[in-house]
N, C-alpha and C positions, 0 to 999 in steps of 0.2 A: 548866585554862586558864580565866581568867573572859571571861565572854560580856562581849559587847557590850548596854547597856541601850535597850529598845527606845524605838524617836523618841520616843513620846508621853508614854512616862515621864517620859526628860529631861526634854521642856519643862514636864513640871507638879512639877518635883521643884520648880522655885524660881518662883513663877511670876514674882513682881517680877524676878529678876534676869533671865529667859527673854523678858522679854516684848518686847523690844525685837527679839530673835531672831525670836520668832513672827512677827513686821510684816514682816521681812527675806523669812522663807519668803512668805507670800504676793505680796508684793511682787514684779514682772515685772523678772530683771536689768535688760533691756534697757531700761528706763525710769530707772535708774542713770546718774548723769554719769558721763565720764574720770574727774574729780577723786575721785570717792567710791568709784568703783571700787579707784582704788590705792588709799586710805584703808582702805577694808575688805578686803582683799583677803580675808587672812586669816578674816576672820567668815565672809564668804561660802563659803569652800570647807569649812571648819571645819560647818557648816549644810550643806553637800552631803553630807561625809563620815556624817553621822548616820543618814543613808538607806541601806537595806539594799541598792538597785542602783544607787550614789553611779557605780559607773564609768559607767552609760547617762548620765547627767546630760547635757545638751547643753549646758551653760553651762559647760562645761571647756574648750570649744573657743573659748571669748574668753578666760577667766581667766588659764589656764594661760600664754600667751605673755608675762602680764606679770609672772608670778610672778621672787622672787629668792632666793636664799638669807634674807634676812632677811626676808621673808614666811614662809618655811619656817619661820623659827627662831620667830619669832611664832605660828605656825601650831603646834608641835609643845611647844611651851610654854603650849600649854591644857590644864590639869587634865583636862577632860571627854574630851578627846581620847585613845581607846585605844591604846597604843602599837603594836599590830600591826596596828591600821587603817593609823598615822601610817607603817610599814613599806610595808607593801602598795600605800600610794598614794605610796611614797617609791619604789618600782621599778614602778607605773604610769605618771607619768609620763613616764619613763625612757623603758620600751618603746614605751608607745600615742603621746606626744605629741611624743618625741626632748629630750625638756628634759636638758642637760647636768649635770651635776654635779659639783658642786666639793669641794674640800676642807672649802670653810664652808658646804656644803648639810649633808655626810655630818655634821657638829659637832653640830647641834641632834637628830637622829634619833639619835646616838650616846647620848648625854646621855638621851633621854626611854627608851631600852630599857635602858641599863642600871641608869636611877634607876627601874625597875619590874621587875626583875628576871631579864631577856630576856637574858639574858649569852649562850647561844649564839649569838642572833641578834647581838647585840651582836659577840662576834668576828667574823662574816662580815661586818658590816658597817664595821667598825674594818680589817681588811683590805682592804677591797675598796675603801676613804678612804683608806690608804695608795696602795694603785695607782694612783689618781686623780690621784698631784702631778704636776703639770707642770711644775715648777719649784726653783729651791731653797731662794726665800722659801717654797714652800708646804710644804716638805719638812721645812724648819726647823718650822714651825709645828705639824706633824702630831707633831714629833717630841717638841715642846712640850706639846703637848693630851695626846699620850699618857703622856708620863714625870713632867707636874708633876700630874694631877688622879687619882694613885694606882689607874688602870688595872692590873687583873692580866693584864700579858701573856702568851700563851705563846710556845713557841721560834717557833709558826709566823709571831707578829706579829715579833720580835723579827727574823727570818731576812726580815720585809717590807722592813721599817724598815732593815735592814740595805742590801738592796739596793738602796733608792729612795736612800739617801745617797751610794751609790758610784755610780749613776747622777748625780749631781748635783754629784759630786767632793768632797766633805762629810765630808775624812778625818779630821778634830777630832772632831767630831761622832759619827762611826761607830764611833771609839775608844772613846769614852768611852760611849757605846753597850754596847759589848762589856762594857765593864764594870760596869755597871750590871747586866747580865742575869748575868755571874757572882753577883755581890753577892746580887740580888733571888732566889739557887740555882737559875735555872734552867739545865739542862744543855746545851752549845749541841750542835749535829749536824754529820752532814758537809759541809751546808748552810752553815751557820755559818761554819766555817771556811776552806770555797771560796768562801763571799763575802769574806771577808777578806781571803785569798791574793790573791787578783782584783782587787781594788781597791787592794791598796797595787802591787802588780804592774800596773795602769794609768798608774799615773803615775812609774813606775821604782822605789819605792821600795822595791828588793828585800831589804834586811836584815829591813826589818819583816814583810816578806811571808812568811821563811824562819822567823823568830818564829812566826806563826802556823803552818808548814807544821808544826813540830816541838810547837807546842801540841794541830794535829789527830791526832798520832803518838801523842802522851802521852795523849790520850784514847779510845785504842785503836781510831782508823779507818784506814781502808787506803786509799790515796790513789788517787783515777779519773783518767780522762784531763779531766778538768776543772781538776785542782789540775797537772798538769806542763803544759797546756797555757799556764796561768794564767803560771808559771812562766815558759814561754817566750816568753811574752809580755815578762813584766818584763825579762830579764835584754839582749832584743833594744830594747829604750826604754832601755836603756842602753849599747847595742851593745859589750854582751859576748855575742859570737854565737860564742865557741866552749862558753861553758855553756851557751848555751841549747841548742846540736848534741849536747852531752852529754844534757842532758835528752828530746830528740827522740830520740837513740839509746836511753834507756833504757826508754823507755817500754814496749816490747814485752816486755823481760825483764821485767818488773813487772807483765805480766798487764793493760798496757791498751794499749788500739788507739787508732794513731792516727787523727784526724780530718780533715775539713777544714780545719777551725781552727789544729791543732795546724801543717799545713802551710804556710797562708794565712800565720800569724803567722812562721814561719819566714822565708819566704818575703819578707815584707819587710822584714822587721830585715834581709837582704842586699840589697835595693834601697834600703834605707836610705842605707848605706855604699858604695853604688855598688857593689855583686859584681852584679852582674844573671848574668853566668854561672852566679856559684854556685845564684842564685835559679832559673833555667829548666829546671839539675838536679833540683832539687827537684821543680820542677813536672813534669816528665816521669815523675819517679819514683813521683809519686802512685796514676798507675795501678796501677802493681804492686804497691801496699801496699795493693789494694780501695778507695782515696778516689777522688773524682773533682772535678776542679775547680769551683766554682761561681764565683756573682755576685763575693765580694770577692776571691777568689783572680786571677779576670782583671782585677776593676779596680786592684789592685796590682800587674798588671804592664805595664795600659795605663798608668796615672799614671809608673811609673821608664822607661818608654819617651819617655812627651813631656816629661818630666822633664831627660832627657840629649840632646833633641832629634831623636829617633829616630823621625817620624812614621808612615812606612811600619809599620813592626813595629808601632807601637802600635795601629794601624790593621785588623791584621792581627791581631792579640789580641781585637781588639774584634769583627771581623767573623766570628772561629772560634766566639766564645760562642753569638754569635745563629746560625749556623747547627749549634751544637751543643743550640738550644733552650733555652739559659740566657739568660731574659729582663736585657738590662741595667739597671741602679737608678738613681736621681739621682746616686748618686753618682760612677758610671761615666760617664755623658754629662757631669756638671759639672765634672772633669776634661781631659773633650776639649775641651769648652767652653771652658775656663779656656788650656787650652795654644792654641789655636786666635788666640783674644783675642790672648793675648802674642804670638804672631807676628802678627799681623797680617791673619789671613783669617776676615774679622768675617761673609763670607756661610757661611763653613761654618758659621762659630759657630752662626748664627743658624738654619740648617739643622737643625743637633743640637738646639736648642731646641725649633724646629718640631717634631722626629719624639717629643719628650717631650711635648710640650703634645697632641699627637695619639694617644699610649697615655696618658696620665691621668697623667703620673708628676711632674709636676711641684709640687709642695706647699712648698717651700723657695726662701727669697729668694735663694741660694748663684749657681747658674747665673744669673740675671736680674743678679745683682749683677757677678758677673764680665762679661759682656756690656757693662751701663752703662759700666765701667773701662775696655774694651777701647775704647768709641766714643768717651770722655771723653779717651783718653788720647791720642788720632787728632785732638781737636776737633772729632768728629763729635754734635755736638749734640741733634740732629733725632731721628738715631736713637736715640742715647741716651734720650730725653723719649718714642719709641717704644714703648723697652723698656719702659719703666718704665707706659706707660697700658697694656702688653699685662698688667703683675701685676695689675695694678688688676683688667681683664677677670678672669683667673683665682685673683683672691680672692687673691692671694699679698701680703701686707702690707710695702711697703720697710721697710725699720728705719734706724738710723742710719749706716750705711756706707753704704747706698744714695744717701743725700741727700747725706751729705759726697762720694762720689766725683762726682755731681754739682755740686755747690756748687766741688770743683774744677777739674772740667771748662770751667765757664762762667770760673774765675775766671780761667783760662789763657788765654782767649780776651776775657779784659775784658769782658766782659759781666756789671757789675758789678749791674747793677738785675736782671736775672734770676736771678743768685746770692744775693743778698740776699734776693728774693723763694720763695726755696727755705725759709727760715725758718719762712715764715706754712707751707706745706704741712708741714713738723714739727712746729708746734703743732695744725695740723690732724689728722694724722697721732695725736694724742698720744705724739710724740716729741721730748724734750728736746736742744738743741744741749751738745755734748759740747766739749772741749779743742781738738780736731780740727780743730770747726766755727766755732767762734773764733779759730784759728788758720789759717785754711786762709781767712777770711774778710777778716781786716785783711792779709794777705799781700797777696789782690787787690785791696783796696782802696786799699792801699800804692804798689802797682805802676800802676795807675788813677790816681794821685794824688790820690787821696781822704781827702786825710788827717783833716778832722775827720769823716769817717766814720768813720773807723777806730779814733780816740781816742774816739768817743761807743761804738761795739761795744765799746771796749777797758770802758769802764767797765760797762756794761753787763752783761759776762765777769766782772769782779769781783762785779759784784753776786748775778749767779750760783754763784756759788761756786767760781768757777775762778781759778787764783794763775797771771799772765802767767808764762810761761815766758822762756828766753833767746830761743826761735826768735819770740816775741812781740815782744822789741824789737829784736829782730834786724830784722824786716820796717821796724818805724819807723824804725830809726837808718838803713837801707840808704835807704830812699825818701826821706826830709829831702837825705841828701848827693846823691841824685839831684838833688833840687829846688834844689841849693844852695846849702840853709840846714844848710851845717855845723855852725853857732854851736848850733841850736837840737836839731840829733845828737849835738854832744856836753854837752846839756844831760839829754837822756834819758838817755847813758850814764852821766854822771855820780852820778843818780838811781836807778841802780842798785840801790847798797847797801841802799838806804832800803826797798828792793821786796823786801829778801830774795833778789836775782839775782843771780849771780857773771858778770861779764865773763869770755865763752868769746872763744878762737880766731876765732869766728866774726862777735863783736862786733866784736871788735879791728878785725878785718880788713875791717868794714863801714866802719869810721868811718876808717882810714888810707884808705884806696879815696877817699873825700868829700875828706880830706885833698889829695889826690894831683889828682883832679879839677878842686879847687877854687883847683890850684897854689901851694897852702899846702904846701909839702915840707919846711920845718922840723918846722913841726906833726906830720907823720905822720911822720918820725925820731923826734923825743922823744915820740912815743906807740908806737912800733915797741921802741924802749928800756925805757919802762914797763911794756911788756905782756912782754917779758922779766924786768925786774926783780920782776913778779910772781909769775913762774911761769909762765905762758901761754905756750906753747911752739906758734910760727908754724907753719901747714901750707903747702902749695904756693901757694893761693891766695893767701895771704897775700904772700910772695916776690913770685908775678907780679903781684904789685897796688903792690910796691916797684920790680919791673925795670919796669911802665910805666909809673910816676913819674921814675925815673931816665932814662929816655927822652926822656921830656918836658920832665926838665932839661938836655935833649943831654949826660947823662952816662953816653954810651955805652960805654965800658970800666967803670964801676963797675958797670953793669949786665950785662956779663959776667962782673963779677967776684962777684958776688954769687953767681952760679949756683952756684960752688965752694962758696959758704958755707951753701947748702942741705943739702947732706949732713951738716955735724954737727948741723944738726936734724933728721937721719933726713926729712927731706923732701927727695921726689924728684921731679926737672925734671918740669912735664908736657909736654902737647901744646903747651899756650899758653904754656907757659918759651920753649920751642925757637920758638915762632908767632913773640913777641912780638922774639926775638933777628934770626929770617931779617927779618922784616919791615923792621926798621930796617936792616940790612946791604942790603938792596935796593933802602932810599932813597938809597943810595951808589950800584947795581947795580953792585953786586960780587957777580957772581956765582956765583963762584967761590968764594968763601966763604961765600958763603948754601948753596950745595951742598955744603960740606965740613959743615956745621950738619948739612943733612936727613940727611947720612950718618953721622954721630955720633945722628940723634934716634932715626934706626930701628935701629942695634947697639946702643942702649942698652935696646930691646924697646919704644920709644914710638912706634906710628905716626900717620904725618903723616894729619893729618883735611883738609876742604873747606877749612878755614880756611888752611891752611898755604900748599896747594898756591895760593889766590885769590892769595896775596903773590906768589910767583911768576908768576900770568898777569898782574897786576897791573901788575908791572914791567918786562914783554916787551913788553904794549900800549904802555907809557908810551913807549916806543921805536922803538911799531912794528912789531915784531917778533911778526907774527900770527901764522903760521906756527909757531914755537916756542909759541906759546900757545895755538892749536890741539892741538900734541902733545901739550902736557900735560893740556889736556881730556879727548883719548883717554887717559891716563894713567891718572888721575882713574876713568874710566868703568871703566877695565880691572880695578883695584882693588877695584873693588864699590863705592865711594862716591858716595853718591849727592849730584850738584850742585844749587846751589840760588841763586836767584835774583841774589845777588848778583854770582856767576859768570857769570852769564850779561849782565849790564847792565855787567859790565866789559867783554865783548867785542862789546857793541849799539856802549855808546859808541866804541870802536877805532875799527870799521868806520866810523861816522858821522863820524867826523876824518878819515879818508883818505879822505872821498865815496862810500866806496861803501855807499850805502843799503839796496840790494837785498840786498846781504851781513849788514847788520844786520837786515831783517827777517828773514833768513833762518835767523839765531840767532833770532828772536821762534817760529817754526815750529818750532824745534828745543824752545823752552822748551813749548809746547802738546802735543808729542807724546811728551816725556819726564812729561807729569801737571806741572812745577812753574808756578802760577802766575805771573805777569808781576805786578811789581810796581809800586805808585805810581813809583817812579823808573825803571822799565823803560819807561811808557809818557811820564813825562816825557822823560829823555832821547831816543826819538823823535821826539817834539813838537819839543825845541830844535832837532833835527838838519833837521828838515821846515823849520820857521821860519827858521835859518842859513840853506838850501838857496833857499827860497821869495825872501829877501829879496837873498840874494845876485845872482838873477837879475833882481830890480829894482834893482839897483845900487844897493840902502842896506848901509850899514856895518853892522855889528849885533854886540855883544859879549856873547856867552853865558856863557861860562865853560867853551870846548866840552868841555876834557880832565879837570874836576871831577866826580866822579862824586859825589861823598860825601857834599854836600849836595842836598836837593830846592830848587832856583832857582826862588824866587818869582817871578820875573820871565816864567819861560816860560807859567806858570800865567794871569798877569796880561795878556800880550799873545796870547794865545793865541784862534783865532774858530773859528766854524763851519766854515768852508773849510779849514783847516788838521787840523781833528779829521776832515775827510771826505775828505780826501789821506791823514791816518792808517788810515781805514776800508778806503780803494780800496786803497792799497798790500797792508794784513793779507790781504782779499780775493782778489788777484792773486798772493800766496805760497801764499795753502791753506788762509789760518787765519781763522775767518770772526769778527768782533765777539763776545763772548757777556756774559753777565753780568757777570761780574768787569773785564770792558773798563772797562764803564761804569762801576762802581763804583769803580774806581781813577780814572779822568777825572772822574769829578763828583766825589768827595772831594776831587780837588787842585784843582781849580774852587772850591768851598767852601771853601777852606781861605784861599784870597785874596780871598772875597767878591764871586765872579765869577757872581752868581746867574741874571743872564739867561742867559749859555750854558750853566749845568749846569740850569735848566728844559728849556730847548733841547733837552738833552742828553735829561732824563728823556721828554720828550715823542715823542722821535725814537728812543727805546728801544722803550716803547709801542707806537706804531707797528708797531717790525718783526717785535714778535709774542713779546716778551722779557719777562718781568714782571720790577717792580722788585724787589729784597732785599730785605732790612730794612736794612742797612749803609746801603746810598741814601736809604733813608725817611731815618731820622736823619740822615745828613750834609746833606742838604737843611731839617728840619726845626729840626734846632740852627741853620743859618745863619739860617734865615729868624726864629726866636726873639730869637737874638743884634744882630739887624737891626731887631726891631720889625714887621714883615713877619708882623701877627697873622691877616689874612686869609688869606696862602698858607697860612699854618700850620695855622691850623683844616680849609683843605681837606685839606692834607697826613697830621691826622688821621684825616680820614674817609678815607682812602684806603688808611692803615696798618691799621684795624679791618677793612676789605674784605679785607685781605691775611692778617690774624691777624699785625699783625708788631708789637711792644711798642714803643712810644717810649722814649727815655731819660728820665729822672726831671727830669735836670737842664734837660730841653727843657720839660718840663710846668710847673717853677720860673720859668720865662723868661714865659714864656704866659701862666699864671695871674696873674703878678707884673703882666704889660702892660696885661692887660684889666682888672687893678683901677685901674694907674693911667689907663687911658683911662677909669675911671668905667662900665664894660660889669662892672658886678658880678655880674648875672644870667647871662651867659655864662662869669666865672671860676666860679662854684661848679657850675655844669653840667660845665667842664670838668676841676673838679673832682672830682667825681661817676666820671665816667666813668674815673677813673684810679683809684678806688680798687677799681673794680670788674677791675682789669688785673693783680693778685695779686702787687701790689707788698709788699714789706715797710713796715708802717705805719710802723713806727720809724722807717725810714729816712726816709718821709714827712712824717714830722713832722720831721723835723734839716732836708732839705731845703727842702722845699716851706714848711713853716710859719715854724721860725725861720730858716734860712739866706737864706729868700724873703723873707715878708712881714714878718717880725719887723725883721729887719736894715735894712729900705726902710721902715722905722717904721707899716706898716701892721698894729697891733695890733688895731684892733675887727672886721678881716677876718680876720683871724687866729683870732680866736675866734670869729667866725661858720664858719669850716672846719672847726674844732675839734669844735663842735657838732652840724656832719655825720657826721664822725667817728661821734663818740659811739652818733649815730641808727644810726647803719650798721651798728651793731656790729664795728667794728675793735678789735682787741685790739691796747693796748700793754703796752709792759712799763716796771712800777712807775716804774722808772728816770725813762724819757724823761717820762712824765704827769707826773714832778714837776718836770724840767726845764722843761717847756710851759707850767705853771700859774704857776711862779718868772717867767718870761719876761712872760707874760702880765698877772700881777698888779706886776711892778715891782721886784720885789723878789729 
């Protein structure tokens, strides 16, 4: 073995080329910049290692933390450098200092032992760099470094290499693997070919897997309970579960025992298929074959339990583990979790998470994720935004599913400026927005009515690298015919072709809908027509989006007649065929035939939802007929269908038509204690009813509209005062049900909504008071009106008030604001109040479309426009390419 040459040698071996080193040695680190530290990093530790007790050195304990793999590689690419020094301080390190290592740490230490002739060392650490991937770019890479730079592997690198691929699912790769190592004559082992067996039997692919079984045969090994368990693994991922029960049976004759495994995997290839009988066989049987169940064996049969909705049992699987002392794993609690979520009991969820985050077991986004989904999918926001600052505490990293089931959360709830704002935290994140997040983003945008939001992300997604899909203009074409710009819906679809997108079903049936709305019913015939003559074969929707056009052209018999013609397009009536049929039969009140319908909807195995049953109390109110429309409430309730607020503001209004008030709050008490909100139109229609009543007994005439439920009447809004909102107060009061937040917030939005801003101050002040804090819904609905008004005082207070609260303004309130105070010439207060919104984790992008050109651009305020831009810049906000060319094109003129 050769020595290492003592320090003093070295430096007088060269003295010019040493000499720069020797200044180094005496030289105090600590009088070293940042800057020259990274610079040298390398010299410096290189100048440690020369010293015979290099590990005392005390300047490891600053060096080391800034070390990378390519310092390393810099570092181990010094000639003078011994390579069993470069080893030894390659697993110091490691132990003394925790420094990780990677696949491109172990590359340069590989390289220096075996260009010096260290080949044993050289395997153990070429192994031990295999072990290391975490991934299956890295996997690839290892697999690269090893088989392109003429390494002589043996079977043991070979049987590494093997397994890191089939961990990473890298069945190409592992193949041609194999063969390489036949080629290169090395003999493979039992090793070998139970990796093989194993990995193609992961992913079903049992032919190939039997290939190998009969190549380990041909090379004279005798097969373990690793190679049949392997087996029955594959043969159950294809659920052929009576060879895999053959193989389970043979195993014993064959001189091997079975295992846990062998059982576990049995076991759920029949929860798979739904046998859970056959599967608890098994698992009882365990015992008497000497196995005993562990961790995967019960979370396979807690998952097919909550799986088939079976809570108790699963519950009771879960609870015999732990008290059999078999600690449960992530993956066991992220299952209860997950089923927990889908039903709807978000405190247990959160329960199960607590009792992992409290044994340590928590390391995977999986649980937190399902959680967010379960809060998102509630529009439980808060919590959700919870979950997610609790990974952050526990070092758990969201990924892209996180944010997107976020991003959909908000977008379901219009809360379009904090969906958007979920971006910057993906870029922050270093995480890229995916198909999902683009598509899940102009959906709400769409639906927000935001359209040139959505056409600026659309480009944006292209620029990215991502090809709009159909559900991409699906979302445009659907939103345009809401807004009833048909003309310009079916200019996208048109566009189509040009995009490489085939018009689905879905399009079609976007744009007849606009059609239909837009009571253009030629039009959506001869496109009804065309999307046949294509080939585009209509689904139900489709149909009910022609029977409530044919409705609307009081072409009620073709719209029965239709229904026939749904069957030979193998499309079946649904809920809202049969809805759309009783409902018009009821504007007749023919009853009698609207019940001959419900009883033809439910023998046909369609049952009638909230919606159906509404058409009926619908048109017993219209008559009067409370009583029957009571019954069918209790109906309804008896059902399991849960009512919801529209139901209930049909039967507010009844009652307030036949005077009795008391009886309408008393459905408002029913709606608080069943959990459904009271809607904007819940509490207008007792406003009208109050205001009728009020005015009636001062002898003024006064025309409501009493028995219209269907619109919200601006006029109630607009004559509407204080005294009348505190007659609504006292009455809710005197029934049980006391004012609470959401009172308010439906009164001061329909207040706002008419520009009725002294009583919805009123309103917020008198909230305040009683010891209520406002939303954020209020903040906004007050700050947009007072924006839209000019009203730049209230509004700047209404900020400071919103920051106290932590509640985000809307974007498009800040556009109004900022816009005002430049043209009031207060430019020193728009860039402050510009300032402070960039610090509110808005998406810049969007910042820029709105605020810059939708704002100032547009109001020809260009030189403020670029004084914004400016701040920007300072601030460091990140845009993307895209928009900065848009803003500079904008800006320059051009």
């Amino acid at each position: 073995m050769r020595k290492s040459k003592p320090l003093f040698t070295l430096l007088h071996h060269n003295q010019n080329q040493n000499q720069n080193l020797f200044h180094l040695l005496l030289k105090p680190f600590s009088s070293l910049s940042p800057n020259s530290l990274q610079q040298d990093l390398p010299s410096q530790i290189f100048t440690i290692l020369l010293q015979p007790q290099w590990r005392k050195n005390p300047s490891f304990n600053t060096l080391i933390p800034s070390l990378t793999p390519t310092h390393l590689s810099s570092l181990f690419n010094n000639p003078n450098l011994h390579p069993l020094t470069a080893l030894n301080f390659f697993k110091w390190i490691h132990y003394q200092h925790g420094f990780i290592h990677t696949v491109h740490s172990y590359q340069p230490l590989l390289f220096i032992l075996v260009r010096n002739g260290f080949l044993r060392a050289a395997e153990n650490v070429r192994n031990s760099m295999i072990k290391s991937c975490v991934s299956s770019h890295e996997a690839r890479f290892v697999l690269n470094l090893l088989t392109h730079h003429e390494f002589s592997l043996s079977v043991t690198s070979y049987n590494r290499l093997f397994m890191v691929l089939s961990r990473f699912g890298l069945i190409d790769e592992l193949n041609c693997l194999f063969k390489d190592m036949l080629n290169d004559g090395v003999e493979p082992n039992l090793i070998s070919f139970n990796t093989m067996v194993n990995a193609h039997c992961k992913i079903g692919n049992v032919v190939v897997a039997k290939a190998y079984f009969c190549g380990l045969m041909k090379f004279g090994f005798c097969c373990d309970s690793f190679t049949y368990t392997s087996l029955i693994l594959g043969y159950c991922k294809i659920h052929e579960l009576g060879d895999a029960y053959k193989v389970f049976e043979i195993m014993p004759q064959e001189g091997c025992l079975r295992n846990e495994v062998s059982y576990t995997n049995l076991i759920h290839g029949f929860c798979e298929v739904g046998k859970i009988d056959e599967a608890l066989e098994l698992f009882f049987q365990m015992k008497e074959d000497g196995c005993f169940p562990d961790v995967p064996t019960y979370t396979v049969l807690v998952a097919a339990f909550c799986e088939v909705g079976k809570e108790t049992e699963a519950l009771k699987f879960f609870e015999e583990m732990v008290e059999n002392g078999i600690e449960p794993n992530v993956y066991t609690y992220t299952v209860l979790i997950d089923y927990f979520c889908k039903v709807g009991k978000m405190d247990e969820g959160m329960e199960m998470l607590s009792t992992m985050l409290e044994k340590g077991l928590v390391s995977s986004v999986v649980p937190f994720n399902a959680l967010i989904d379960g809060y998102c999918k509630r529009g439980m926001m808060e919590d959700a935004i919870c979950v997610l600052d609790s990974m952050k505490l526990n070092k758990v990293c969201p990924n892209s599913r996180t944010y997107n089931e976020l991003i959909c959360g908000f977008c379901r709830k219009k809360s379009m400026d904090r969906a958007m704002a979920l971006l910057n935290k993906m870029y922050e994140n270093k995480l890229s927005p995916n198909l999902v997040t683009y598509n899940t983003l102009i959906h709400g945008l769409c639906k927000a009515r935001v359209v040139d939001s959505a056409w600026r992300l659309h480009h944006l997604m292209i620029k990215d690298g991502f090809v709009p899909d159909q559900r991409t203009f699906c979302a445009f074409i659907d939103c345009l015919c809401k807004m009833g710009k048909v003309e310009q819906a079916h200019q996208v679809f048109e566009s189509l072709k040009e995009k490489h997108a085939e018009a689905n079903e879905f399009l079609y049936t976007a744009l007849i809908d606009g059609y239909c709305k837009a009571e253009k019913f030629s039009d959506a015939h001869l496109l009804f027509k065309r999307m046949l003559f294509e080939g585009c074969f209509p689904n139900s929707i489709t149909f009910n989006v022609l029977l409530d056009g044919l409705r609307k052209e009081g072409k009620v018999e073709d719209a029965m007649s239709l229904v026939d013609v749904m069957g030979k397009f193998d499309a079946k009536p649904t809920v809202h065929t049969y809805t759309i049929l009783i409902e018009e039969i009821l504007r007749e009140s023919d009853f009698d035939r609207a019940n001959m319908f419900l009883d033809q909807m439910i023998s046909s195995g369609c049952q009638p939802n909230v919606v159906t049953y509404t058409a009926f109390i619908k048109a017993y109110c219209r008559q009067g007929r409370l009583l029957e429309a009571e019954e069918m409430v209790v109906k309804i309730k008896e059902e399991g269908i849960l009512l919801d607020s529209f139901i209930y503001d049909v039967l507010v209004n009844a009652y307030g038509c036949i005077g009795q008030l008391d009886s309408a709050f008393g459905v408002l008490i029913r709606m608080f204690d069943t959990g459904c909100e009271p809607s904007r139109q819940t509490y207008s229609i007792l406003l009208k009813h109050l205001i009728f009543e009020k005015y009636n007994k001062e002898g003024m005439g006064l025309d409501l509209n009493s028995t219209n439920i269907s619109v919200d009447n601006a006029n109630i809004w607009k004559i509407a005062d204080f005294e009348i909102i505190t007659m609504l107060f006292e009455k809710m009061v005197e029934q049980g049900c006391v004012p609470n937040v959401n009172t308010y917030s439906k009164l001061i939005k329909g207040l706002c909504k008419v520009e009725h801003l002294s009583l919805a101050f009123r309103l917020f002040n008198h909230m305040k008071e009683s010891g209520i804090s406002p939303s954020e819904n209020i903040h906004n609905s007050l700050l947009s009106s007072c924006c839209k008004l000019g009203m730049h005082e209230e509004a700047l207070r209404l900020l400071d008030s919103m920051m106290e609260y932590n509640h985000l303004a809307h974007l498009e309130s800040y556009k109004l604001l900022v816009c005002g105070l430049f043209e009031q010439g207060n430019q020193e207060k728009a860039e402050e109040i510009f300032r402070s919104l960039l610090s509110c984790g808005y998406n810049y992008d969007e910042v820029v479309w709105k605020v810059l050109l939708d704002g100032l651009v547009r109001k020809g305020y260009v030189d403020e426009c670029s004084q914004l831009r400016d701040i920007m810049e300072k601030t460091g906000c990140r845009l993307h390419s895209d928009t900065h060319t848009m803003l500079s094109q904008e800006l320059n003129g051009t």
